[in-house]
N, CA, C and O atoms as a Tripos MOL2 file, in Angstrom:
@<TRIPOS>MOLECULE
protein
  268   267    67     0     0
PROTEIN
NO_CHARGES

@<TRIPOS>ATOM
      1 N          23.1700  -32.6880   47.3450 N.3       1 UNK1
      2 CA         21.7930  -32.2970   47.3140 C.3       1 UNK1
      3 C          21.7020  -30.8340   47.7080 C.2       1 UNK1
      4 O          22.3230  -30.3990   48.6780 O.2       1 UNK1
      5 N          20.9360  -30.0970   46.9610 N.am      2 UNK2
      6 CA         20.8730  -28.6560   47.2400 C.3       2 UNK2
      7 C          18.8210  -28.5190   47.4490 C.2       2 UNK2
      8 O          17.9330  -28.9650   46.7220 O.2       2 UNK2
      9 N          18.7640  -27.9060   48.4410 N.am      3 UNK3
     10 CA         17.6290  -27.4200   49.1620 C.3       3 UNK3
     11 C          17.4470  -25.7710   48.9210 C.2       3 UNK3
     12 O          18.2430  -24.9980   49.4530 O.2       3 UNK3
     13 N          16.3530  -25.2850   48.0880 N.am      4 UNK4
     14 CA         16.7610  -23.9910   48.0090 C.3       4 UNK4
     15 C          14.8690  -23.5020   48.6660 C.2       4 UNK4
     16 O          13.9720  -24.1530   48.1310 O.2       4 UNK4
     17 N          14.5760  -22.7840   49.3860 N.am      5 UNK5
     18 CA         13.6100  -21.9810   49.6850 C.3       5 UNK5
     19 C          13.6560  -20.8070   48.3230 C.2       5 UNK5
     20 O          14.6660  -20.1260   48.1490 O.2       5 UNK5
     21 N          12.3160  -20.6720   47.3240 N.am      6 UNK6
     22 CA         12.7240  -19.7130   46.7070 C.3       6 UNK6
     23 C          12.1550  -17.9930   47.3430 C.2       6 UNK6
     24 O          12.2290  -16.8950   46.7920 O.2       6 UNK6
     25 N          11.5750  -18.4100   48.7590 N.am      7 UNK7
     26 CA         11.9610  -17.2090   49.2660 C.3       7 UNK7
     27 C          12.9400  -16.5420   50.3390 C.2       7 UNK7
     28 O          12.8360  -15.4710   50.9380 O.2       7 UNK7
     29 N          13.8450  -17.4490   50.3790 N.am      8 UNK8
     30 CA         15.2670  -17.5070   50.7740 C.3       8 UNK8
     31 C          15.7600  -16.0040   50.7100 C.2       8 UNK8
     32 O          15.8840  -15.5100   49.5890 O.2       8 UNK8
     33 N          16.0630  -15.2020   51.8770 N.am      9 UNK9
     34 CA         16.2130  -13.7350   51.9210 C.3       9 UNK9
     35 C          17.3980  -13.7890   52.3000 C.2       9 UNK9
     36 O          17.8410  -12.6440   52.3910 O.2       9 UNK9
     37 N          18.5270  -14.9520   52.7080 N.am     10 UNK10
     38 CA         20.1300  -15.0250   52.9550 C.3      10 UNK10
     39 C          20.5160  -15.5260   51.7530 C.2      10 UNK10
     40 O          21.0760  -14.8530   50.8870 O.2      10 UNK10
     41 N          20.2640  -16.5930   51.6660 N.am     11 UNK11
     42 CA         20.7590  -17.3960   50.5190 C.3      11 UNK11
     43 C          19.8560  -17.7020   49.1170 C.2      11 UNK11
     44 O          19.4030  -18.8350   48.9560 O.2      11 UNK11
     45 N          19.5630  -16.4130   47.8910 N.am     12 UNK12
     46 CA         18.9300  -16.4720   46.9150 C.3      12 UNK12
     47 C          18.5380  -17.0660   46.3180 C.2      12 UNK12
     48 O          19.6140  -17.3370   45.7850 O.2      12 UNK12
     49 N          17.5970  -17.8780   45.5880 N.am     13 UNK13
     50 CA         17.5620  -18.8570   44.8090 C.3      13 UNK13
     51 C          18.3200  -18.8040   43.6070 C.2      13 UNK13
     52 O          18.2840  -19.8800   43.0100 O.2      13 UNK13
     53 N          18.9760  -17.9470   43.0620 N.am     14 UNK14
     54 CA         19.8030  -17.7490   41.9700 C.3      14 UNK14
     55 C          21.0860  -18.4400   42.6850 C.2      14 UNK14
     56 O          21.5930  -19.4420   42.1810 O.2      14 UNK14
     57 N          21.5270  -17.9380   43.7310 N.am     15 UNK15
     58 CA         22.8140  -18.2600   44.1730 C.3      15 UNK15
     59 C          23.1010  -20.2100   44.4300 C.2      15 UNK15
     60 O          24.0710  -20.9520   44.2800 O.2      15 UNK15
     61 N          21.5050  -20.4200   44.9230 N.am     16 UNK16
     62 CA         21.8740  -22.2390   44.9900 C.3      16 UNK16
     63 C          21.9180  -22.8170   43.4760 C.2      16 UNK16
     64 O          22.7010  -23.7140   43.1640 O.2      16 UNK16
     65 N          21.1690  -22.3290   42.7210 N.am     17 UNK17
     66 CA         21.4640  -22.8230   41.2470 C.3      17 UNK17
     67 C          22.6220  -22.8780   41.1330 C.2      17 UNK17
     68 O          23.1480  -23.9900   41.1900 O.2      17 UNK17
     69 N          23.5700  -21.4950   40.8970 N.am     18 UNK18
     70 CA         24.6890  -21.3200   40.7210 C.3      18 UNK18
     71 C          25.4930  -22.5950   41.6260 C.2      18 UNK18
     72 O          25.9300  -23.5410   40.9710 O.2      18 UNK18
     73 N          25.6470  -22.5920   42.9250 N.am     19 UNK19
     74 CA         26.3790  -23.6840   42.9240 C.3      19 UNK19
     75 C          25.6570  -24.9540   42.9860 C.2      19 UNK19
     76 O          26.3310  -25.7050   43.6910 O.2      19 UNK19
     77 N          24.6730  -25.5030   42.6040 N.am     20 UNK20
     78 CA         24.1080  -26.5010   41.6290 C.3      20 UNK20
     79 C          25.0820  -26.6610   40.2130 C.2      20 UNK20
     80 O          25.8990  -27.5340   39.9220 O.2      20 UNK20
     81 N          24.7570  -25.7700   39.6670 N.am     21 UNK21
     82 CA         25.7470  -25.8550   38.2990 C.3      21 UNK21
     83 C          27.0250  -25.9260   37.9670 C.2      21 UNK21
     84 O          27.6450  -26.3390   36.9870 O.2      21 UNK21
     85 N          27.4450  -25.1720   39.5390 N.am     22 UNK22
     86 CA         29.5980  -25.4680   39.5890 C.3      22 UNK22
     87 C          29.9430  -26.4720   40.1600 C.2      22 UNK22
     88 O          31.1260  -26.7980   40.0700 O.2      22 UNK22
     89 N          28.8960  -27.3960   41.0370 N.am     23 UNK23
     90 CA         28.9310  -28.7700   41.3250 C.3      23 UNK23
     91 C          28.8680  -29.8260   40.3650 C.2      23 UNK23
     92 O          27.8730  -30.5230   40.1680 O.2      23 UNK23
     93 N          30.3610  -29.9520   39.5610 N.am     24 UNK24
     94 CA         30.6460  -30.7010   38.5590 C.3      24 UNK24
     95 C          31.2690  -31.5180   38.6920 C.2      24 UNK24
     96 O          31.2320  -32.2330   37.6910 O.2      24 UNK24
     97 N          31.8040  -31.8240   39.3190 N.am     25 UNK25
     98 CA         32.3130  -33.5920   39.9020 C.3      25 UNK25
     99 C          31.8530  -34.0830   40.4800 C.2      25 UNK25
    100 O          32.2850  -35.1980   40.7720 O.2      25 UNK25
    101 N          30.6190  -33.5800   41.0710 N.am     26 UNK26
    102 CA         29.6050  -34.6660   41.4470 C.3      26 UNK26
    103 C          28.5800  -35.5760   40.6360 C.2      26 UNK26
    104 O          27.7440  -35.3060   39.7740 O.2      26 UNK26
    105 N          28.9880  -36.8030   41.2760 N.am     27 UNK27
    106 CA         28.4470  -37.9960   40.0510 C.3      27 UNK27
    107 C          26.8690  -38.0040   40.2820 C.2      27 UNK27
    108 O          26.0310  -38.2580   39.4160 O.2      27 UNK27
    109 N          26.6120  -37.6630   41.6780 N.am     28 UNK28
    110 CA         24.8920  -37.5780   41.7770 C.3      28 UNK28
    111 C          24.7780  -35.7160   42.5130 C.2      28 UNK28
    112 O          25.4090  -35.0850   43.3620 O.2      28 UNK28
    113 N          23.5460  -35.4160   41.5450 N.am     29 UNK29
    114 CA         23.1060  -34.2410   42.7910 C.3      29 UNK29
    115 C          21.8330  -33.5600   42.0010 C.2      29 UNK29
    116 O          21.6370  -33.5510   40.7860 O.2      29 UNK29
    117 N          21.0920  -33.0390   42.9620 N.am     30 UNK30
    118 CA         19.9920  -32.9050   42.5100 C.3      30 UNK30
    119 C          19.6080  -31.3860   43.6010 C.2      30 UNK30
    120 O          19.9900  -31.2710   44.7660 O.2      30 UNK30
    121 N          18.8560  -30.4580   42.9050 N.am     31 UNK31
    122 CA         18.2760  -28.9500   43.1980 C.3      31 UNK31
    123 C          16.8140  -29.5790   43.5030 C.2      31 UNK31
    124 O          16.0740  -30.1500   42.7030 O.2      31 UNK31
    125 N          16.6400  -29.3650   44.6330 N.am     32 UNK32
    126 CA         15.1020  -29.0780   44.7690 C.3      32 UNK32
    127 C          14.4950  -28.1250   45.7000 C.2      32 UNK32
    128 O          14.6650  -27.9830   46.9110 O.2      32 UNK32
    129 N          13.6520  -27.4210   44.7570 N.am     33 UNK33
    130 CA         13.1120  -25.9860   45.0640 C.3      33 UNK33
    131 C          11.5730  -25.8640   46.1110 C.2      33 UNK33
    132 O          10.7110  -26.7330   45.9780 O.2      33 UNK33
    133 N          11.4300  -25.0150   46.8510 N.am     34 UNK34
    134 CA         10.1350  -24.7590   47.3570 C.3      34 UNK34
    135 C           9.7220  -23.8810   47.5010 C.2      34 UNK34
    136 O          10.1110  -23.3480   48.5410 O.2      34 UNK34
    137 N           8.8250  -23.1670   46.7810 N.am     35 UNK35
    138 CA          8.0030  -22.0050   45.9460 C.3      35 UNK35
    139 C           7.9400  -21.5790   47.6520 C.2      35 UNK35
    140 O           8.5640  -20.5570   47.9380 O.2      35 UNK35
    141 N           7.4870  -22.0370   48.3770 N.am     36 UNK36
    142 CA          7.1780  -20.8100   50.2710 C.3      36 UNK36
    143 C           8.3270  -20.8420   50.7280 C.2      36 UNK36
    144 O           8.7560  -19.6950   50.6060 O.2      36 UNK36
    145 N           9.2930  -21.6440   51.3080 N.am     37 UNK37
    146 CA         10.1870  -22.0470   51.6750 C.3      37 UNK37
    147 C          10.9140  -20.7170   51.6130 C.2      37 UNK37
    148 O          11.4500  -20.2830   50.5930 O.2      37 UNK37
    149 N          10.8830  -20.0260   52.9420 N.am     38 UNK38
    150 CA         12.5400  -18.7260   53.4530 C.3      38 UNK38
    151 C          13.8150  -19.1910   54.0660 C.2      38 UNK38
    152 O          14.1560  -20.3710   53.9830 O.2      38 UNK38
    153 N          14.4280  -18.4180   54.5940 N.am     39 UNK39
    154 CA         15.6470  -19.6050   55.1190 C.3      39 UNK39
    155 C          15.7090  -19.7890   56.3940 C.2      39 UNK39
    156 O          16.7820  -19.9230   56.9810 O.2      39 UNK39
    157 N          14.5490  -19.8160   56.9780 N.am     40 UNK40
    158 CA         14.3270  -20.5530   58.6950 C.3      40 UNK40
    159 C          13.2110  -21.4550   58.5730 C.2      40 UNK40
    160 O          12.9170  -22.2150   59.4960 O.2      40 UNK40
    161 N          12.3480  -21.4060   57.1140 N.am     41 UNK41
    162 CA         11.2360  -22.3330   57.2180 C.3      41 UNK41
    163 C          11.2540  -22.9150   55.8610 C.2      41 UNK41
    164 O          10.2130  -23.0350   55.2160 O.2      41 UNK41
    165 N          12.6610  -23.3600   55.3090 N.am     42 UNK42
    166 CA         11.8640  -24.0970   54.2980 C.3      42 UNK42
    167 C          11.6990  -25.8420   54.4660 C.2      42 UNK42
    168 O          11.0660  -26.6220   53.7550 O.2      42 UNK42
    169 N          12.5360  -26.1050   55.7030 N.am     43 UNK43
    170 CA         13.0620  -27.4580   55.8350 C.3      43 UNK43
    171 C          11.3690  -27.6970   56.8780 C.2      43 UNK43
    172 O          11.4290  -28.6520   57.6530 O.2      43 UNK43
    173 N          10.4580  -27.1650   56.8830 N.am     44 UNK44
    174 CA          9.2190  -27.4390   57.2810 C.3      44 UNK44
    175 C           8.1130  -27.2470   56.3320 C.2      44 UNK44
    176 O           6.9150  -27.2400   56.6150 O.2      44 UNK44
    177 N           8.8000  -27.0500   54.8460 N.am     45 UNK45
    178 CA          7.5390  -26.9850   53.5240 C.3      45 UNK45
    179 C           7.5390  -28.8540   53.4980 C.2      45 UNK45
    180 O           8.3090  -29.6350   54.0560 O.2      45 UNK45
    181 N           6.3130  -29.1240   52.5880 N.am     46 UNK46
    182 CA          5.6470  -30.5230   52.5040 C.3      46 UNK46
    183 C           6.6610  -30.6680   51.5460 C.2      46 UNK46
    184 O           6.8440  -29.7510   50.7460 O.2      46 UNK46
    185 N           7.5470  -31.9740   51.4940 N.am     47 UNK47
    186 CA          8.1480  -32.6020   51.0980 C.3      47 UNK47
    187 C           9.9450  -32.5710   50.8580 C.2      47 UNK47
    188 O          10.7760  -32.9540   50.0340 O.2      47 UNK47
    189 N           9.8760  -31.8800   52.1120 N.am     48 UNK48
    190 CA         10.8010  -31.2160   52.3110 C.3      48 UNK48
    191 C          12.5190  -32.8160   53.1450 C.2      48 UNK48
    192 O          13.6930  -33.0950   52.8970 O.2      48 UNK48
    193 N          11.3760  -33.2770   54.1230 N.am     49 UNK49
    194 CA         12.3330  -34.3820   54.5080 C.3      49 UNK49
    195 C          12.3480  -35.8340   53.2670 C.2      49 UNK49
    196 O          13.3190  -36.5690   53.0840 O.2      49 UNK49
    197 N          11.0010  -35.9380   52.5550 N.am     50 UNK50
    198 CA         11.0060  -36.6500   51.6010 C.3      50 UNK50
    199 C          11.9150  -36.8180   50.6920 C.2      50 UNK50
    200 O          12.5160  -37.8650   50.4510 O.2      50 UNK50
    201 N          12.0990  -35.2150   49.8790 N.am     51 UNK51
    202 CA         13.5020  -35.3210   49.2970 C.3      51 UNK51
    203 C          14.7130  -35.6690   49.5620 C.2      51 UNK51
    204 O          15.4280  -36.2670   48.7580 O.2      51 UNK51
    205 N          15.1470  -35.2410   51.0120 N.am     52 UNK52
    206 CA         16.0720  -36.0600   51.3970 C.3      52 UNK52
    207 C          16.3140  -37.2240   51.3120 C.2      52 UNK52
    208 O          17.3840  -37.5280   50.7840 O.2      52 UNK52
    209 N          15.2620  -38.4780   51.8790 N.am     53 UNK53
    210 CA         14.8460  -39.8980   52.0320 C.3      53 UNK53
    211 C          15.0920  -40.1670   50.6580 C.2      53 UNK53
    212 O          15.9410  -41.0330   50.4460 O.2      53 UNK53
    213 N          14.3380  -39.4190   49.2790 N.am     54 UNK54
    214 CA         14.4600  -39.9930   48.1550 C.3      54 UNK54
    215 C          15.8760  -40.0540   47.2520 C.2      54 UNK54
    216 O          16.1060  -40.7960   46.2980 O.2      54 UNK54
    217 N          16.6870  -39.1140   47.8080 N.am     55 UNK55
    218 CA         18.1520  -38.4480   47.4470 C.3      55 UNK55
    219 C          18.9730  -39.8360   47.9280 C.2      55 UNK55
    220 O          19.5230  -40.7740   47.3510 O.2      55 UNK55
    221 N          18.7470  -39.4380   49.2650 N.am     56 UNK56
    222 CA         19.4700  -40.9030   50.3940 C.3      56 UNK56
    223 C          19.4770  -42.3810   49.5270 C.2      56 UNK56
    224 O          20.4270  -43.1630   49.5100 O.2      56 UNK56
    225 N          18.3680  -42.5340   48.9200 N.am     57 UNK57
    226 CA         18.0320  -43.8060   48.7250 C.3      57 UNK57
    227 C          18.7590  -44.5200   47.5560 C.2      57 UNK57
    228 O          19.2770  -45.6000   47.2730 O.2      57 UNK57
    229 N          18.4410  -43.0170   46.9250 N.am     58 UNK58
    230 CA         18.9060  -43.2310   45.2160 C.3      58 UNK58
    231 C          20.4020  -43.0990   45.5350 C.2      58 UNK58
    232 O          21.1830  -44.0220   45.3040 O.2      58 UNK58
    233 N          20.7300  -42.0910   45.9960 N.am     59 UNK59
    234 CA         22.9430  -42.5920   45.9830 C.3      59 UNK59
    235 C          23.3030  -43.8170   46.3780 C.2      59 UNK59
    236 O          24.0780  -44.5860   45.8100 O.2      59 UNK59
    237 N          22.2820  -44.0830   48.0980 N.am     60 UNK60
    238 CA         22.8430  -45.5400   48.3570 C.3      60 UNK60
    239 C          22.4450  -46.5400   47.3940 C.2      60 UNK60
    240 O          23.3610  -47.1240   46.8160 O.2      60 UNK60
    241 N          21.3730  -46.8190   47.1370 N.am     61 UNK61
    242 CA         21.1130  -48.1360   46.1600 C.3      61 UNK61
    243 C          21.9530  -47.5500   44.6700 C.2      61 UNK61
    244 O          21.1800  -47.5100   43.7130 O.2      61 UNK61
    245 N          22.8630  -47.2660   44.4680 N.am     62 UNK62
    246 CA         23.5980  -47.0410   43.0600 C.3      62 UNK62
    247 C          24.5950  -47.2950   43.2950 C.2      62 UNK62
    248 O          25.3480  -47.8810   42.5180 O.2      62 UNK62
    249 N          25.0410  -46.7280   45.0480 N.am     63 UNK63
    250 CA         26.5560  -47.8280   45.4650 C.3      63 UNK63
    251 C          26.2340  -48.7970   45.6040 C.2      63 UNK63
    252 O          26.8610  -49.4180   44.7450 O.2      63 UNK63
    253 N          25.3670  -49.7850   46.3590 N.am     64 UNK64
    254 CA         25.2560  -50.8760   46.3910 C.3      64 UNK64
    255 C          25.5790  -51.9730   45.6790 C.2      64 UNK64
    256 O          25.9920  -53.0840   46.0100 O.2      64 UNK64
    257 N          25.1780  -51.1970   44.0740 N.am     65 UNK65
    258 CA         25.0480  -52.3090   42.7450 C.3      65 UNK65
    259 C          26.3780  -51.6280   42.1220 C.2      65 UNK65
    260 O          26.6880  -51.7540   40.9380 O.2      65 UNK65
    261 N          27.0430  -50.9720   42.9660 N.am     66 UNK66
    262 CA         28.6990  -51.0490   42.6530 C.3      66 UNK66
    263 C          29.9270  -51.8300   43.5300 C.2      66 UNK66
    264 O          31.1400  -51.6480   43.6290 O.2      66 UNK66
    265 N          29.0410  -52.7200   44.0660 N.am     67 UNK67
    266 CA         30.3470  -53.3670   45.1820 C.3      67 UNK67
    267 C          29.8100  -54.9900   44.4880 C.2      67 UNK67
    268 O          30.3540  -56.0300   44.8580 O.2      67 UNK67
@<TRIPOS>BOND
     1     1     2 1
     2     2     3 1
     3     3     4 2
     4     3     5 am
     5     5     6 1
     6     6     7 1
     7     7     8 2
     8     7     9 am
     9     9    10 1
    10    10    11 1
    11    11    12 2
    12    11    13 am
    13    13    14 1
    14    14    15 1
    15    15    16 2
    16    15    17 am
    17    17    18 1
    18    18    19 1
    19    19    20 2
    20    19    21 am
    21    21    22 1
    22    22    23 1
    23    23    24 2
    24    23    25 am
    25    25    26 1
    26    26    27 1
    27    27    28 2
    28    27    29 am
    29    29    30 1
    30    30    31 1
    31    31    32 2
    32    31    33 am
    33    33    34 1
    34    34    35 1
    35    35    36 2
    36    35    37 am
    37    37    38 1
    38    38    39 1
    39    39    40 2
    40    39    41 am
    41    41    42 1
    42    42    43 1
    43    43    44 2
    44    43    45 am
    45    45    46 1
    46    46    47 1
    47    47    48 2
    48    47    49 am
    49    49    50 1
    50    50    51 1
    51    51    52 2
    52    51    53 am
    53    53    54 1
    54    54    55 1
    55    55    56 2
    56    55    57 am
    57    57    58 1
    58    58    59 1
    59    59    60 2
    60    59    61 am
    61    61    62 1
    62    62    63 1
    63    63    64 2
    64    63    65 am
    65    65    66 1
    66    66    67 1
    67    67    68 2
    68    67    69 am
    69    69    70 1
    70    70    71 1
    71    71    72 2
    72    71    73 am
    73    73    74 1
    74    74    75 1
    75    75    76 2
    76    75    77 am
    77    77    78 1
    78    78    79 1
    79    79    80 2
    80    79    81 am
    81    81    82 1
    82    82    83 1
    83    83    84 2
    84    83    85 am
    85    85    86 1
    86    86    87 1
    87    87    88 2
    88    87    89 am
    89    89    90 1
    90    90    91 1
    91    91    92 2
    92    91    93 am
    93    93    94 1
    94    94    95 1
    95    95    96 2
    96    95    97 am
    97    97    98 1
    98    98    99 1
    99    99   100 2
   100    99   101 am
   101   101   102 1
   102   102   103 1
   103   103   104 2
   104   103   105 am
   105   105   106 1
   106   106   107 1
   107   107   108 2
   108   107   109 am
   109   109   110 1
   110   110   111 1
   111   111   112 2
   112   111   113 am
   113   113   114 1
   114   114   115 1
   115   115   116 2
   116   115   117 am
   117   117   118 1
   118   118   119 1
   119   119   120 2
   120   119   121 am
   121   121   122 1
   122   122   123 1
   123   123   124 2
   124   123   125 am
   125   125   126 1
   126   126   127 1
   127   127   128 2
   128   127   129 am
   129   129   130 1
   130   130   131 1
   131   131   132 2
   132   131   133 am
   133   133   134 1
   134   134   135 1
   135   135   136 2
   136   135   137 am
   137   137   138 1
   138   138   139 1
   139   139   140 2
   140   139   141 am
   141   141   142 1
   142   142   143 1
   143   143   144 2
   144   143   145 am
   145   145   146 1
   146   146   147 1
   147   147   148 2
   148   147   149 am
   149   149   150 1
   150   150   151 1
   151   151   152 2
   152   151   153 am
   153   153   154 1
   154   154   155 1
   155   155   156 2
   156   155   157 am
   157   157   158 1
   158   158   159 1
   159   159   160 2
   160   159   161 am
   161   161   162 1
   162   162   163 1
   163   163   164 2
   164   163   165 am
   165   165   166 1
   166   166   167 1
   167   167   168 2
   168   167   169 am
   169   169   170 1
   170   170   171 1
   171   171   172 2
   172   171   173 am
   173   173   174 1
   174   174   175 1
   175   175   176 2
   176   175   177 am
   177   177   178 1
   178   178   179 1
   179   179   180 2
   180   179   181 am
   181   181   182 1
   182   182   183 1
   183   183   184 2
   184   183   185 am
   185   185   186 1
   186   186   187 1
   187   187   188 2
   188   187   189 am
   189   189   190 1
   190   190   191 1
   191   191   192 2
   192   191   193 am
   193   193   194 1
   194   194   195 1
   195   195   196 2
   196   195   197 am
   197   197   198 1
   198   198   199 1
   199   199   200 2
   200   199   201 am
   201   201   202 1
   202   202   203 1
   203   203   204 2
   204   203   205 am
   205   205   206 1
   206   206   207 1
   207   207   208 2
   208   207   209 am
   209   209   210 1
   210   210   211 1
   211   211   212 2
   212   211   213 am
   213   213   214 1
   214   214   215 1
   215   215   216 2
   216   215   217 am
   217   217   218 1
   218   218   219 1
   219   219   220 2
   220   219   221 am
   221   221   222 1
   222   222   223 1
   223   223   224 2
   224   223   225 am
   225   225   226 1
   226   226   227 1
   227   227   228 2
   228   227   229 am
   229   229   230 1
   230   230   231 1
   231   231   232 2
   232   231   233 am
   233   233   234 1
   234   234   235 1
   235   235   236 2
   236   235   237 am
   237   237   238 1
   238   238   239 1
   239   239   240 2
   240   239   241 am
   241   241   242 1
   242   242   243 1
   243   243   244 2
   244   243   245 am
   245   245   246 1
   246   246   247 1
   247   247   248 2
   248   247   249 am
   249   249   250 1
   250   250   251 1
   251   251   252 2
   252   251   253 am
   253   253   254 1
   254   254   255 1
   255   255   256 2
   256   255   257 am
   257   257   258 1
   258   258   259 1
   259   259   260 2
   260   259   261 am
   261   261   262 1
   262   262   263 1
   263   263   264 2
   264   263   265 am
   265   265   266 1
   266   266   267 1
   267   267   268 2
@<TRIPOS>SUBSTRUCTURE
     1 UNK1         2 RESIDUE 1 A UNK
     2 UNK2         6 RESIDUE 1 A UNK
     3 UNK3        10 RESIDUE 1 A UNK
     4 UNK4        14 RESIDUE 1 A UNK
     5 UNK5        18 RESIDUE 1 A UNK
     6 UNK6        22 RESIDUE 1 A UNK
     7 UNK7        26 RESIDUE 1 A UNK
     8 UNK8        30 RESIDUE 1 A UNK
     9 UNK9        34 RESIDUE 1 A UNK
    10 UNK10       38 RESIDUE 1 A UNK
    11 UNK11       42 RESIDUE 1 A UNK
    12 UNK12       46 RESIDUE 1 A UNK
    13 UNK13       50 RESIDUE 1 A UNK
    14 UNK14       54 RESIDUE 1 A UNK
    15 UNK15       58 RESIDUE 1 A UNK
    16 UNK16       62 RESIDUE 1 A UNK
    17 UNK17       66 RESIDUE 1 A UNK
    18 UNK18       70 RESIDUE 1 A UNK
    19 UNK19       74 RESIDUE 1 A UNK
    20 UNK20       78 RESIDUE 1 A UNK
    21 UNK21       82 RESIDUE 1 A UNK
    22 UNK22       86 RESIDUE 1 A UNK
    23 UNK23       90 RESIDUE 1 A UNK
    24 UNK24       94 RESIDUE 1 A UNK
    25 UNK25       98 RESIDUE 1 A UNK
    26 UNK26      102 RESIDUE 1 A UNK
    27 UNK27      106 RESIDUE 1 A UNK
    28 UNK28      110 RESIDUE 1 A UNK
    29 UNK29      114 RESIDUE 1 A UNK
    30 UNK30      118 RESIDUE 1 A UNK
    31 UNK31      122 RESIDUE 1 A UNK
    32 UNK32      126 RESIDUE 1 A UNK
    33 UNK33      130 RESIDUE 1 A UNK
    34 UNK34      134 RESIDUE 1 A UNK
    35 UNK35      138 RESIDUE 1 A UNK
    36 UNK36      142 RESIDUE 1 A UNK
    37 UNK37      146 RESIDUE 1 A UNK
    38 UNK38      150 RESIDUE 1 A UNK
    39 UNK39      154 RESIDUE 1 A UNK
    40 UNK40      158 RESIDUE 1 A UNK
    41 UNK41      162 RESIDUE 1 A UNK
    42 UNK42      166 RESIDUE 1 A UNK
    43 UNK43      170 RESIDUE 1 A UNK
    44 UNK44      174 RESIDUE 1 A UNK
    45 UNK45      178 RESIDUE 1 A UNK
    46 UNK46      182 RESIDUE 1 A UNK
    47 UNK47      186 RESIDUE 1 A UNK
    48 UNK48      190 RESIDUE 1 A UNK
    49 UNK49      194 RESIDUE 1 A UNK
    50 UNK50      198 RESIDUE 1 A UNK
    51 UNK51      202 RESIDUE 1 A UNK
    52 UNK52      206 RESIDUE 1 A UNK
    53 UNK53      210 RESIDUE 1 A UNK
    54 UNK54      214 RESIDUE 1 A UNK
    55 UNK55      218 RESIDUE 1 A UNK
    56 UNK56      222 RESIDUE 1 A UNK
    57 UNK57      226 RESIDUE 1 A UNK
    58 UNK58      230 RESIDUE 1 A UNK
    59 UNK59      234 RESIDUE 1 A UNK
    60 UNK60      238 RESIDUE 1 A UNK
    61 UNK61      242 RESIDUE 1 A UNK
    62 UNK62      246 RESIDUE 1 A UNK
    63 UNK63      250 RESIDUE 1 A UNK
    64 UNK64      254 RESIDUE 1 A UNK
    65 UNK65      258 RESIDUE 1 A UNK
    66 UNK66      262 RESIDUE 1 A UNK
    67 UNK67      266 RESIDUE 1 A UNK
């Protein structure tokens, strides 16, 4: 899972794409962006822990219905 603030002044929003896109053996992964989000406040934009929870949910319930 990649978390990108696109006003991220360490870590660019070009640069998390980029390794979004070289993350190729990963069987699940998902970019999600937040238009305010810098890189000390984006993990406090609205929907910010949600994505996580929804990320979490979806890998585990896909192993699940692989055992």
């Amino acid at each position: 899972m990649f978390l990108s603030g696109e006003r991220d002044e360490l870590i660019p929003p070009y640069m998390m794409k980029e390794l979004y896109d070289n993350a190729t053996s990963s069987k699940s992964k998902k970019l999600v962006t937040f238009p305010n989000g810098d890189h000390n406040e984006t993990c406090r934009q609205p929907g910010y822990f949600d994505a996580i929870f929804n990320f979490y949910n979806h890998v585990f319930s896909d192993e699940k219905h692989k055992l």
